[in-house]
N, C-alpha and C positions, 0 to 999 in steps of 0.2 A: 277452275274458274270461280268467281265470286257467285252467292246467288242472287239474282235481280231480287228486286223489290216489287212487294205489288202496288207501289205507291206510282206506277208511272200511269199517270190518266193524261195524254196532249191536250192541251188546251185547242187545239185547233180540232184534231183527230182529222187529219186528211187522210184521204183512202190513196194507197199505193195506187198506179196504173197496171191495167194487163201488162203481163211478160212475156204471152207467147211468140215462136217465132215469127208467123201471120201479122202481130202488130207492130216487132219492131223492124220488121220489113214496109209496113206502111209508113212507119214514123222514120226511115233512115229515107224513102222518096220526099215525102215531106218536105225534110230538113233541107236535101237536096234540089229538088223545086224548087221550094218556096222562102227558103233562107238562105240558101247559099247560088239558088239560080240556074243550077248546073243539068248539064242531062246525064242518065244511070250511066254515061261512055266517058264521063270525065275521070282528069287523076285521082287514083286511090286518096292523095290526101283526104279528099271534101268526102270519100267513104268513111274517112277515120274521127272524121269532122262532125258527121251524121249522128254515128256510133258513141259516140262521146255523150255527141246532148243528148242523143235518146235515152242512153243511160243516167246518164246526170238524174232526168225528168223522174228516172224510176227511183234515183237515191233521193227525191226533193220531199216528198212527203214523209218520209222517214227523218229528213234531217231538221224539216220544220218541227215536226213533233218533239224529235228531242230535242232541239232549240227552245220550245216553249215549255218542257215538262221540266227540264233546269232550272228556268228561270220562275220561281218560286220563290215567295219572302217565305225568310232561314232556310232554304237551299245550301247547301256546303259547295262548292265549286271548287276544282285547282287550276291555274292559268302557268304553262308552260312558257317561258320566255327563253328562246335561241335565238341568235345570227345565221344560225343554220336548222335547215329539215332536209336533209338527203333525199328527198321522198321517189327518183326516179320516177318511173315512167306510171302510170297511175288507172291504163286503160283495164289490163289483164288484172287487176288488183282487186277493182273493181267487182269485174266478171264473176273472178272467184267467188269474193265474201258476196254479193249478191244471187249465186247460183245461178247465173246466167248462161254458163258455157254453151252447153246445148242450141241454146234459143239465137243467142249472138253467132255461134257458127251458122245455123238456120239461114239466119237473115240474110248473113256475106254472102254464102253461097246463093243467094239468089241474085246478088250483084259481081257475081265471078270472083268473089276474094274469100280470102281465107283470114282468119283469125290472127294466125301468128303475122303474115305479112301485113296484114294491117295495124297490129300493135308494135312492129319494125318503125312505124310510120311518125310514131311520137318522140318528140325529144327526152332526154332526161332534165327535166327540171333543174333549171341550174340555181338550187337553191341552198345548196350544201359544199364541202370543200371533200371534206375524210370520215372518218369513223363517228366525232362528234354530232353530226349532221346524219348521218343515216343512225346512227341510235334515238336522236329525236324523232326520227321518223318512227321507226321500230316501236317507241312508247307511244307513238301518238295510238297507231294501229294495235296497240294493244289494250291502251284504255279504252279504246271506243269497243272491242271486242270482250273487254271486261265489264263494260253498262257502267265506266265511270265518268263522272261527269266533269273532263280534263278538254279546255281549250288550249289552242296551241297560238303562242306568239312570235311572227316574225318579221322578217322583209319582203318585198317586193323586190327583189332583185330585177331591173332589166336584163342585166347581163351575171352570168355564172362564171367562178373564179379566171378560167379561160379554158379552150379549147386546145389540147397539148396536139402539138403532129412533131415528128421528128424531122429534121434537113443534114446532111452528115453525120449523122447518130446525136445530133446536140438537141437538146427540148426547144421549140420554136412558138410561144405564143401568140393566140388568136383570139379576136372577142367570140365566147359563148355566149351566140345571140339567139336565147332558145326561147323567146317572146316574139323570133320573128312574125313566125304565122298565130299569131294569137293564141292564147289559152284557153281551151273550152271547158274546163273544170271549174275556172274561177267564173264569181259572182262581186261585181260590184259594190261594196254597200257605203254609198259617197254620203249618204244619211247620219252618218258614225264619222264622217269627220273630224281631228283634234287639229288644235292649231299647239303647235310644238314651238318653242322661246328658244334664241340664242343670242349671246353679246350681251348688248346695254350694259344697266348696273345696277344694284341695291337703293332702294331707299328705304329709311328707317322711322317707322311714326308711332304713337300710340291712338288707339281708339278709342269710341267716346266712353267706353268704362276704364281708357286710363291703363291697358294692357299694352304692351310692343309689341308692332306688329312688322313686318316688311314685304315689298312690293318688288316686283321682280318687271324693270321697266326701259322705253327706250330701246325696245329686241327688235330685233332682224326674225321674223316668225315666219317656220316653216308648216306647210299642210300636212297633215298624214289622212293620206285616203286609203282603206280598209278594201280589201279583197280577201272572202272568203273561199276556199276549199273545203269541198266535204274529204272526212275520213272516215268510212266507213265501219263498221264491226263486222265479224264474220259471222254472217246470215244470222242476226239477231235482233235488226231493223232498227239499232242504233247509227246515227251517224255524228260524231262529232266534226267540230269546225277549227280550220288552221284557217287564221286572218293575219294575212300580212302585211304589211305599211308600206302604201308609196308616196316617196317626196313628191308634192308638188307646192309653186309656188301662190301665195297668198293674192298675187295680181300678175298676171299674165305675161305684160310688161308694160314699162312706161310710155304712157303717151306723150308727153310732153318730149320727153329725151327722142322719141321717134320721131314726131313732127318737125325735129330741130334737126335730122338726118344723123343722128350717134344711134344707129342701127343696133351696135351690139351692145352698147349700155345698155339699151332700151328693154333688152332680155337677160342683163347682168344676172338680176335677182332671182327671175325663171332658170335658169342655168345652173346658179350657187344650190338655189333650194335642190334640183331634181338631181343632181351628184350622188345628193343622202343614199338613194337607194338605185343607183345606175349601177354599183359592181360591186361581187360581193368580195369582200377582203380586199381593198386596194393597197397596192404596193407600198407600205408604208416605211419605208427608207427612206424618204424624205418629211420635212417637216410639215408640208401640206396631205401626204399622205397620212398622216399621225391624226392632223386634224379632222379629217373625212374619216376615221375609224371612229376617233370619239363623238364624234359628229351623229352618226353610224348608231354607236351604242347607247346615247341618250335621246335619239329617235325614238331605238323601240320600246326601251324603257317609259319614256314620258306618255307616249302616243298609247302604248299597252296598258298602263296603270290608270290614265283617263278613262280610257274605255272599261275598265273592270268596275273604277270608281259608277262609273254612270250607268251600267247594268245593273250593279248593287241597287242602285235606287231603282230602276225602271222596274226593275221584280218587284215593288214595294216596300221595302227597307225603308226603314228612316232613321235609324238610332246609332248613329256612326260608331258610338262606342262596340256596338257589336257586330263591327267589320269583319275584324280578325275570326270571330266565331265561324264565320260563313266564307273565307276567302282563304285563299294558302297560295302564294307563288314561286315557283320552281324555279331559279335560278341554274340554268342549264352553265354549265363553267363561269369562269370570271367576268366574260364580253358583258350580262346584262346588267353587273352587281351596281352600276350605279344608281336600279332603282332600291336599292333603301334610302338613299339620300333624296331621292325625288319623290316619295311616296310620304315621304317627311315634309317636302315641300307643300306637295300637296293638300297635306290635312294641316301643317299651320298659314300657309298665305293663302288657301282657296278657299277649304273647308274652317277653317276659324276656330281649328284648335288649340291646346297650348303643349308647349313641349312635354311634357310627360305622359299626357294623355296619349298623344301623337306615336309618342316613342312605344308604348304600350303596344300599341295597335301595330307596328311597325314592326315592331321586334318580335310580335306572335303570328306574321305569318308570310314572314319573310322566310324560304328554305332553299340555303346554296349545295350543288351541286359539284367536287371540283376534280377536274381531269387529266391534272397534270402532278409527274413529281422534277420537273424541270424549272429551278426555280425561274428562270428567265422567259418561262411562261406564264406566272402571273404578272398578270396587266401592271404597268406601274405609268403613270400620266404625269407629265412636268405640272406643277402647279400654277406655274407662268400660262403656258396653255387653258387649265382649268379656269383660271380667272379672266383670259378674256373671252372665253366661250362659254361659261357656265358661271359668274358670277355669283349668283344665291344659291345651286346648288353645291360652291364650294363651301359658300358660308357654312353652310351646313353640316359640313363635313368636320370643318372643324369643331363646331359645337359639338356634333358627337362626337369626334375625337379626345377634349378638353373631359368631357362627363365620364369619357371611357378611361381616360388617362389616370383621371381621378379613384377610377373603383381597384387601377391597379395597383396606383400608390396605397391605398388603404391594404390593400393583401401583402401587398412585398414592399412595407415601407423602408425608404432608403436606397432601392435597389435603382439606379438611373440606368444601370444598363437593361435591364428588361423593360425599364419604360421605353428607350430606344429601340428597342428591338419590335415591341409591342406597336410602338405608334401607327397611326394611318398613316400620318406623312411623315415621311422617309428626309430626313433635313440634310443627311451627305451623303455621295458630291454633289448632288444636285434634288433639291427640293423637288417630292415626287409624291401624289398619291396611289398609296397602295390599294389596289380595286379588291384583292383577297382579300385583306385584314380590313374593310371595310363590308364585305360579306360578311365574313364570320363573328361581326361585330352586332351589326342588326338582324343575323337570324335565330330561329330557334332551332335549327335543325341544319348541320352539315355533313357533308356525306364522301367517301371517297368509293372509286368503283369495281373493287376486288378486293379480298381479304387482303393480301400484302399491301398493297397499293394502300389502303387505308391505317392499316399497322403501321406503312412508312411515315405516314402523313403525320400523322398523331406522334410517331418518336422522332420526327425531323422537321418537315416547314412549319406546322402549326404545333409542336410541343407547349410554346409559353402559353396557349390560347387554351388546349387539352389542361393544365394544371389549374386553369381559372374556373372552366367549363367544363368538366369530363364527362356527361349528360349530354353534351349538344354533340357531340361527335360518333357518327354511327356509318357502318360499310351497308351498301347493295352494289352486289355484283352485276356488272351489267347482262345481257342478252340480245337477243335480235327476235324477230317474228316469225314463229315457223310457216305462216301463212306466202311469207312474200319468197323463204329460202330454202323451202322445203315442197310444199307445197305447188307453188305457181311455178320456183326457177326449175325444179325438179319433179313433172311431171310421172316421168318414167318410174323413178325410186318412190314416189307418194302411193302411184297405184300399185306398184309391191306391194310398200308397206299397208295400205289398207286393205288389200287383198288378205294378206295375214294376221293382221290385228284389227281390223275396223278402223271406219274413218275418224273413232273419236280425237287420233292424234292430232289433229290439226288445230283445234282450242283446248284440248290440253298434252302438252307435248309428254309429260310425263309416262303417259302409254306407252311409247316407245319403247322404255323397258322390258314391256314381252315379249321384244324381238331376242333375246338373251338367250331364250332358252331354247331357238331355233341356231344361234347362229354356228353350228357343227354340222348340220345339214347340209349335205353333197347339193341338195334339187336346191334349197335358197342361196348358197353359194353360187351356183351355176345363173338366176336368174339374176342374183344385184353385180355379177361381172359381165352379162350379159348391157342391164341399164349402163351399169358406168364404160362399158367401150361404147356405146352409143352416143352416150354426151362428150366421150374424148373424140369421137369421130368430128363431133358439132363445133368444138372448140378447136380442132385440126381446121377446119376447114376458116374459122375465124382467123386463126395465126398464118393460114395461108393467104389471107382475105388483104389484111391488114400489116404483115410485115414482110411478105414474100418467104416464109420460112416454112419446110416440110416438116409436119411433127408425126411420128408415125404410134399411130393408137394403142398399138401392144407395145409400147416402150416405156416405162416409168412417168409419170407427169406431176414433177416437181415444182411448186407454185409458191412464189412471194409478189403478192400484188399488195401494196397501201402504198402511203403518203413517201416521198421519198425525203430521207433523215439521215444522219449521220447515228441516230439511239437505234433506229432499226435496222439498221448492220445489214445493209444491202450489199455494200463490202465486205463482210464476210463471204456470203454467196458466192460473191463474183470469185474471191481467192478457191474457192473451191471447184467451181468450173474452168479454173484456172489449173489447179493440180487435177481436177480429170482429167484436164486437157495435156497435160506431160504424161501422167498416166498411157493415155492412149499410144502418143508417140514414142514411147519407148517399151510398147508393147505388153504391158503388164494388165494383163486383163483378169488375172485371178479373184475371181469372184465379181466379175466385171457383172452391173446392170443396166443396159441400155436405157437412156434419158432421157427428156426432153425437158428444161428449163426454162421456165416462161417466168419473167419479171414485170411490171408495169407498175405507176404510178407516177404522179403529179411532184413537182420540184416547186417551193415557192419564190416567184419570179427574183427574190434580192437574192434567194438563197444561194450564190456560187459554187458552192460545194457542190452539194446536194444535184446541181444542173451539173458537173463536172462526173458526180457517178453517175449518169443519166450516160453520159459521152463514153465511160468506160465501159459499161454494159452491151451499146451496141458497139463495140470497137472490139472487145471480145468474141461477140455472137458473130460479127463479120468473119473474122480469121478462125473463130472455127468453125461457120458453115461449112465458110469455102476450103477446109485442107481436106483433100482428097484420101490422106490418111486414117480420117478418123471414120471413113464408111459406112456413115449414118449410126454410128454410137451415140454420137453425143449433140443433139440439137438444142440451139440457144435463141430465145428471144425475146424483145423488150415492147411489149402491146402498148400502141400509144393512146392517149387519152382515155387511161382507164379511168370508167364509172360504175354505175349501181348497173346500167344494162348490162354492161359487159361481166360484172360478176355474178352476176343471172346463169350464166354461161360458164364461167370458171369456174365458179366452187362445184359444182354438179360433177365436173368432168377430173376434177386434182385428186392423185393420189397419196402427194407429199404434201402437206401444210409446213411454211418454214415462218416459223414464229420467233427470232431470234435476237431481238432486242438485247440489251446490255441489259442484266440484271437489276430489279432494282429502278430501272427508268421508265417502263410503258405502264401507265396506269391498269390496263386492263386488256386491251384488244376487241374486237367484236369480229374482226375477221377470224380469226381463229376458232370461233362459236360456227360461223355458215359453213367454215370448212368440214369442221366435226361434223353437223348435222347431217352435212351431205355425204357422209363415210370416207373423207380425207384422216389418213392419218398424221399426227404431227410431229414435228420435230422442235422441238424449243425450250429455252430456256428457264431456270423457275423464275419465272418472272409474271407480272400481272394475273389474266386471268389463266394464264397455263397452268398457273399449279391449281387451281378448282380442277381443269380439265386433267390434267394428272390424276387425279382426286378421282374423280367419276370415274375414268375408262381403266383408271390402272396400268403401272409402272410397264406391262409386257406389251401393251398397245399404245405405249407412246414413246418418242426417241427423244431421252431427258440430255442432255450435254452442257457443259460451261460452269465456268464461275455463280455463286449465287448471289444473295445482292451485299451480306455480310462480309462475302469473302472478298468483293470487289472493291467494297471500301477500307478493307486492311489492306487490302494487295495495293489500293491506289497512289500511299507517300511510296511505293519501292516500287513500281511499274518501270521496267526494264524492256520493252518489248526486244528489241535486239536480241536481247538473251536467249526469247523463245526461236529465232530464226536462227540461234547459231549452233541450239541444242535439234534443230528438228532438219532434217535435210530435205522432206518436202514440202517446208512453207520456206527455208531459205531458197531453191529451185522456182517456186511460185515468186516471192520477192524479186528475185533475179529476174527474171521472165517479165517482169512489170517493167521495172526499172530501166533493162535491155532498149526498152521502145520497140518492143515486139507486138506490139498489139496498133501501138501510133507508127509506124514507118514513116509514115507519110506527114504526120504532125507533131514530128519531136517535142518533147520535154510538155505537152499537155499535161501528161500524169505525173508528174513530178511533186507537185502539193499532195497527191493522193500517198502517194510511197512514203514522204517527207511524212504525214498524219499517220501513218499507220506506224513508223519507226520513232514517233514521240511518245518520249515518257510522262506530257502529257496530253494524250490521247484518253479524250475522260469515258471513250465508249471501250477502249482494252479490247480490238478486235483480234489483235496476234494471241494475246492468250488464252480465249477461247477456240483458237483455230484447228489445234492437235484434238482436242475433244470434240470439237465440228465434227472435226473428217473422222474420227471413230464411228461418231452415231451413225454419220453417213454411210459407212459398209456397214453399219447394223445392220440397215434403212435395204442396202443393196442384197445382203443375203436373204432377210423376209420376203422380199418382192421377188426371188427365185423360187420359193414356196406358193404358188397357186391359194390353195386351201386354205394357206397361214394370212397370208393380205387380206383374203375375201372374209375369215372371220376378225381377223383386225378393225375392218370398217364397217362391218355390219354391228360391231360394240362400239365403235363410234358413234356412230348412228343412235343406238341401243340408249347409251350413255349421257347423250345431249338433251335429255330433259330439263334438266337444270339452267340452261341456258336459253330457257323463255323467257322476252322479255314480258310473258304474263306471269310469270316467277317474280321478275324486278319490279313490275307494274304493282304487284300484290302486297309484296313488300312496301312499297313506298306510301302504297295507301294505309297498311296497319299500323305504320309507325310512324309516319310522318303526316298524309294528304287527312288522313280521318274522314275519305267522302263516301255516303251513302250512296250503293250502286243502283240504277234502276233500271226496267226489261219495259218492252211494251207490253200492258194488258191488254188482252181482248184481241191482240192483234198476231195473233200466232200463226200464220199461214202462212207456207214456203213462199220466200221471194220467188221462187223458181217456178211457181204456179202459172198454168196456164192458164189462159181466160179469155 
């Protein structure tokens, strides 16, 4: 961990409240009385309701302090800008890094509840989509455990991507309406108001010194109102603040249009504005969904960088030129990058700078983030659109694009094709700003997020940028928080492991390496298969809960939960549960290891595919529950609306990690990090961050298989997959079997596009030719798990191994080579949160 500074004196210095059990047993009657009305015999919820703000009250004095020991003129600050914070459920998080557990079970058991059933009781935050979104979360909770001093920017979601349930094995969405019963985490702060521009048009003037200046007029202007979250540090009495933006509109609605009976005109404008932040990621397949994205992403942009600008000054500042000195913005992937263009706006039509100046300031503390090697996942915006929703900040764009065009005519004069390639905007087929290359354009620091993943970066989407700038292009590997996946989701394995090494792992995970030198020991062997049948018992009972499926505890538990893709070869999977499944029926059990395969993850609503292997999986899992044949070998199931609670549950309790991406495509992973930490072994390809994980735990504890990313793209002008089906007899048998409508009886030729993709030669994820190397690793995968001894020290070097994969590792990083913020600790105030009094 970094070390505090003794520079932190609060300008307020509020004193913490008592924490013992006695007063948060008075303050959760309270709450109850007198705020919420109820008597000690009401439902749990208004217990969880109590518990919340009592908590809250004890993180308020900690977060005021570090709210005001920040804000210091020449303070260094970083301001994190996502669309997403995965941040799940927030109560037991809390607990933790406050040292509360004790005192907060105390209190419940005075009102007949128990801890865990009351933290049952919170939704998950439906603030995040996948992996993006909870690694924001991960760094948030790691800077504020690091004493650095990192705000987090986002949305106010109403409603969260959606709520997935299945209806005949097909994905069926639902509004995630987890604002129903209000938030008691968040705070208000309508004081911090921005009024956010959209529409109108340019006007062009000179001022009275005779400078150009332009006006940005004639908008349709939305509100952004500011709601704070604390996020805590682990018991360090720092709390940092995620403030999210919600649309509202500028007047209520019209009176005039009311009084004249046009009802719904009359709230047109209230309606358009509060869309901004009603849902997060809307289904942008159509042209109005396009528009509420970008709509979306120059909210939090505009809204976010007002508010930094006006802090700046509120601390005392005044000398704009030494903005950049004291400020740095994190561009979390492409969604935020259109503030360099607005930040540009900014400082020449508000702040009354002049272009160079502006760009200075702009270009030194600007830092993109990016997460993909998909090119079809950088952002790319019609400029038809940009012009009539964002008028001056397209102007803008192209100004720096012409300046930028310029510097690269002067390096590679003559060259029009690298100008072409180079430009922001994209002029065929169809006029488009590129949001990447307009990142990497105004930062001074970009980043990708695993060694390959970044190497790819640099030798493929962004080469022409690397040869201008080879300086601004740098890798941090990402990580997750040991505190929320180690610690809080895995109770059982945390008091192990502190039992045996001290509790210092949980703020620096690095310790964990001196489980290494126990993990041949018969007695710690015996106690972590002890914890891990215990958490498979918990996740049995969930998989019974939720998909009617028997998983039984001593049987393998094979686990691929994320985002559902065509790059994460969830298709593979299935082909392989597929050949177990002939396997079984024709009796060949040689080396057989009993299984249980749990799938889960979200489809994005246009995605057809993606929701068609959503259909295969349970169509599968159907026909081989129920064949009487396979006599509890082989169980299959698809967990619906997986989240962050429910991989609370999952990574604790998985044996198998299947990390299996096309070579070469997943930037990094972070599921693959919870699963490691929690002694999953993995199975996957070198691809993103597997080969780090490679790296650390070593070739005999992990199951390497498939193409790599060099060899996928030689192999890809001659991809023949037929070829692999006609040389292998147990993936042509699996093909067959697909094909047959053995799985659809009932719904012919559904899978038919799935068989047709996998038998294309351009099939750009090549799932057939990794599939003979699948199924090898796979009986690797099945003889170790007949080995007791061999698994149990397999995952205790997982475990061992996952130091590296803090994201106060990534956190550290980012500060010594990018953020440059000085960390600060409370003085004077060193007393256990967990203090009785």
């Amino acid at each position: 961990m970094s070390e505090p500074n003794a520079d932190f004196v609060p300008l307020l210095a509020l004193e913490p409240l008592p924490t013992s059990g006695r007063v948060l047993t008075q303050d959760l009657e309270r709450y109850q009385f007198y705020h919420l009305g109820r008597l000690p015999s009401c439902p749990p919820i208004y217990t969880y309701k109590a518990l919340a703000w009592a908590l809250r009250d004890r993180l308020m004095s900690d977060w005021m302090n570090t709210y005001t020991t920040r804000d210091r003129p020449g303070r260094r600050r970083a301001y994190y800008l996502s669309l997403e914070f995965l941040i799940g459920r927030a109560l037991a998080n809390h607990v933790l890094n406050l040292g509360l557990d004790a005192e907060s079970r105390e209190a419940l058991h005075n009102f007949g509840q128990t801890l865990e059933d009351i933290a049952e009781l919170e939704p998950d935050a439906g603030l995040g989509n996948g992996g993006l979104g909870r690694l924001a979360a991960c760094f948030m909770d790691s800077c504020a455990t690091l004493n650095l001093p990192v705000m987090g920017y986002g949305l106010h979601y109403q409603y969260g991507m959606f709520h997935q349930h299945i209806e005949n094995g097909y994905q069926v969405e639902d509004p995630d309406n987890w604002l129903r019963d209000g938030n008691p985490w968040e705070v208000e702060r309508s004081e911090f108001t921005c009024r956010v521009q959209f529409g109108g048009h340019t006007e062009h003037y000179h001022d009275k010194a005779g400078i150009h200046r332009a006006r940005w007029a004639d908008t349709s202007d939305v509100l952004a109102v500011p709601f704070d979250m604390p996020i805590s540090g682990y018991r360090n009495r720092v709390v940092n603040t995620l403030r999210l933006w919600k649309a509202a509109a500028t007047d209520a609605f019209d009176l005039d249009e009311f009084n004249a009976g046009s009802y719904s005109e009359a709230v047109a404008a209230k309606n358009l504005a509060e869309h901004i932040s009603m849902v997060l990621y809307p289904n942008d397949a159509s042209e109005n969904g396009k528009e509420l994205r970008l709509r979306q992403q120059y909210f939090l942009a505009s809204a976010s960088l007002q508010d930094a600008l006006r802090q700046w000054r509120v601390a005392g500042n005044s000398d704009l030129s030494k903005f950049a000195e004291h400020n740095v913005f994190q561009m979390n992937d492409t969604h935020p990058t259109i503030a360099v263009a607005e930040l540009m706006r900014l400082l020449l039509d508000i702040m009354g700078m002049q272009w160079d100046e502006a760009w200075a300031i702009t270009s030194q503390c600007m830092a993109y983030t990016n997460h993909t090697l998909l090119p079809e996942a950088l952002e790319r915006w019609p400029v038809e659109l940009f012009e009539r929703l964002l008028p001056r900040p397209l102007e803008i764009i192209y100004e720096i694009n012409a300046r930028f065009l310029r510097e690269v005519a002067v390096k590679w004069p003559g060259d029009m094709e690298r100008r072409r390639r180079m430009s922001i905007i994209e002029e065929e087929p169809v006029r488009q700003v590129r949001m990447a290359w307009l990142a990497i354009v105004g930062s001074f620091s970009v980043n990708g997020v695993a060694a390959l993943h970044s190497r790819l970066l640099q030798e493929g989407l962004f080469r022409d940028f690397v040869e201008l700038w080879p300086d601004k292009f740098n890798n941090k590997t990402n990580g997750v928080t040991p505190r929320r996946w180690l610690a809080h989701a895995n109770p059982g394995l945390g008091k192990l492991v502190s039992a045996r090494i001290g509790e210092g792992w949980i703020a620096e995970l690095a310790q964990l390496e001196k489980l290494k030198a126990a993990a041949d020991e018969p007695a710690l062997q015996a106690e972590w298969r002890a914890v891990k049948r215990a958490n498979k018992e918990r996740l049995a009972a969930l998989v019974k809960a939720e998909c009617g499926v028997d998983f039984n505890p001593d049987a393998l538990f094979d686990v691929q939960v994320k985002r559902i893709h065509e790059y994460k070869r969830q298709l593979l999977n299935v082909l392989h549960i597929v050949h177990l499944y002939n396997r079984l029926n024709h009796g060949e059990l040689d080396g057989w290891a009993d299984r249980c395969v749990l799938i889960g993850g979200k489809a994005a609503p246009g995605y057809a595919m993606a929701k068609r292997i959503i259909k295969l999986v349970n169509s599968v899992a159907e026909v081989v529950n129920s064949d009487p044949d396979i006599n509890g070998r082989l169980h299959v199931a698809f967990l619906p609306n997986y989240r962050v609670s429910s991989m609370e549950i999952i990574a604790p309790a998985t044996d198998l990690s299947e990390q299996i991406s096309t070579a070469g495509k997943e930037a990094s992973g972070t599921g693959n990090m919870k699963f490691m930490m929690n002694g999953a072994v993995t199975i996957g390809t070198y691809d993103g961050a597997n080969i780090e994980i490679l790296e650390a735990v070593g070739a005999e504890n992990f199951f390497l298989f498939g193409l790599r990313a060099d060899e996928v793209e030689a192999l890809r002008p001659h991809y023949q997959p037929q070829a692999y089906v006609d040389k292998d007899p147990a993936l042509r048998a699996v093909i067959d079997l697909l094909a047959s409508g053995h799985f659809n009886l009932c719904e012919p030729g559904i899978f038919d596009d799935i068989v047709d993709a996998l038998l294309s030669p351009q099939d750009p994820w090549m799932v057939l030719a990794d599939f003979r190397s699948y199924v090898d690793a796979q009986e690797r995968v099945a003889q170790a798990w007949q080995d007791p001894a061999r698994w149990a020290r397999m995952s205790i070097l997982n475990t061992a191994s996952s130091g590296f994969f803090s994201t106060d590792r990534t956190m550290q990083e980012y500060n010594a080579d990018i953020w440059k913020l000085k960390p600060f600790a409370a003085e004077g105030r060193h007393a256990s949160a967990g203090t009785a009094v």
